[in-house]
N, C-alpha and C positions, 0 to 999 in steps of 0.2 A: 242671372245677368239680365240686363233692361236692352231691350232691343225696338229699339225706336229709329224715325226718319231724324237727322241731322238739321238740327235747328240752325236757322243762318248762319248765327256766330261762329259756330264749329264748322261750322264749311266754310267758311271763308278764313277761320285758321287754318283751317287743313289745305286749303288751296292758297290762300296767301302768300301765310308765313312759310307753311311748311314745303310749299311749292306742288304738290301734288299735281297732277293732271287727268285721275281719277276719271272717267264718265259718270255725268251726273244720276245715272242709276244706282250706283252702290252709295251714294247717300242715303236713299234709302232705309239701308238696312244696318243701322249703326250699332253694335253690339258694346254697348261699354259700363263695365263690370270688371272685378277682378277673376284670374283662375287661381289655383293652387301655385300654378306655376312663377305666375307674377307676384302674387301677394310673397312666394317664399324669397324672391331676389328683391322685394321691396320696395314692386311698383307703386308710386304713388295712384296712377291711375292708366287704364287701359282701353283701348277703343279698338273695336274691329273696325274696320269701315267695309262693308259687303264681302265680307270672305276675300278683300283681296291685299289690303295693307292692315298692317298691325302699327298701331303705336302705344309707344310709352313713353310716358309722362312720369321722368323721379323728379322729386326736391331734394337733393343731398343739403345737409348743412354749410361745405365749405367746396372746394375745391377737390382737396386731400380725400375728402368720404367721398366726392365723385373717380376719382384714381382706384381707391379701392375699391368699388365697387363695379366700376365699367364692365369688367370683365362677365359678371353675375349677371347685370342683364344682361349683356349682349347673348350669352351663352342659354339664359330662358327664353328669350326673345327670337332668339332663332331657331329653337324648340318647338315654340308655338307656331312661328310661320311657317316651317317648315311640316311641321305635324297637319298642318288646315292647308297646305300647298296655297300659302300669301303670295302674292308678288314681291312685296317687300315692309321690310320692318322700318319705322324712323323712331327712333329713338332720341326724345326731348329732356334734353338735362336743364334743369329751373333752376342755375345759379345766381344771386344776387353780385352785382357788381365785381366780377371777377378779374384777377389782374391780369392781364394781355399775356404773360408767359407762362401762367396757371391754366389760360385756355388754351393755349400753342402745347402744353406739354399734354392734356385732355384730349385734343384733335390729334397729337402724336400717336399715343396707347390705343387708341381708336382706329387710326389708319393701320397700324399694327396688326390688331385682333382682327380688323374686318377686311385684312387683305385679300384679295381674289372675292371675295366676295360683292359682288355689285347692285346686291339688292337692300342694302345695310346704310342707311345713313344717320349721320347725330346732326343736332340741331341744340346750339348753347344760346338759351333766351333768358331773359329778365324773367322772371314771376308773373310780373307781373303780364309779361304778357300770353301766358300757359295759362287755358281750363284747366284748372288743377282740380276745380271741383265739379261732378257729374248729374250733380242737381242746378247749378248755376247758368243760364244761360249760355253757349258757348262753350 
């Protein structure tokens, strides 16, 4: 796994979009790479940010393979945060132009599974705008 400082791009997704409030010291320490854990639930792509938040990055095909699949990461995903004591895990789903009641039913199954839990957030973006890739800038 490549453990490098956070090139702007990625920090300023990571604080942007994804809202973070992180200290700019665990930029730092960016760990991103797949483990056993994610590659098995079919992370597209994985990032520590200093030992203290975990994210994943999937690209499902449709909506329906993000439904079935929700559950898979969220249940690796909080494997991993919970195993490395994260603060918290975000979780980025890359769907392409999704219809308004396919992400209302996505954000449903999700409030669901990650009830009582407060360190658990999703994040439903364009592609285009997710590092998906961890050679890419950003």
């Amino acid at each position: 796994m490549t453990t490098r400082t956070a090139p702007p791009e990625l920090t300023a997704f990571i604080r942007r979009t994804l809202g973070c409030g992180c200290p700019p010291e665990v930029f730092e320490h960016i760990a991103d790479g797949p483990t056993h854990v994610s590659r098995a639930a079919g992370v597209r792509r994985r990032i520590d940010v200093g030992g203290r938040l975990l994210i994943y990055l999937v690209e499902p095909s449709d909506a329906a393979q993000a439904l079935s699949s929700l559950h898979g990461w969220i249940a690796a995903g909080k494997t991993e945060r919970d195993a490395a004591a994260m603060n918290r895990l975000r979780l980025v789903v890359a769907l392409n132009a999704p219809d308004p009641e396919e992400v209302e039913r996505l954000e449903g199954a999700f409030a669901e599974a990650a009830r009582g839990d407060e360190r658990l957030h999703l994040h439903i973006l364009d592609p285009g705008a997710c590092p998906m890739d961890p050679d890419a800038p950003g």
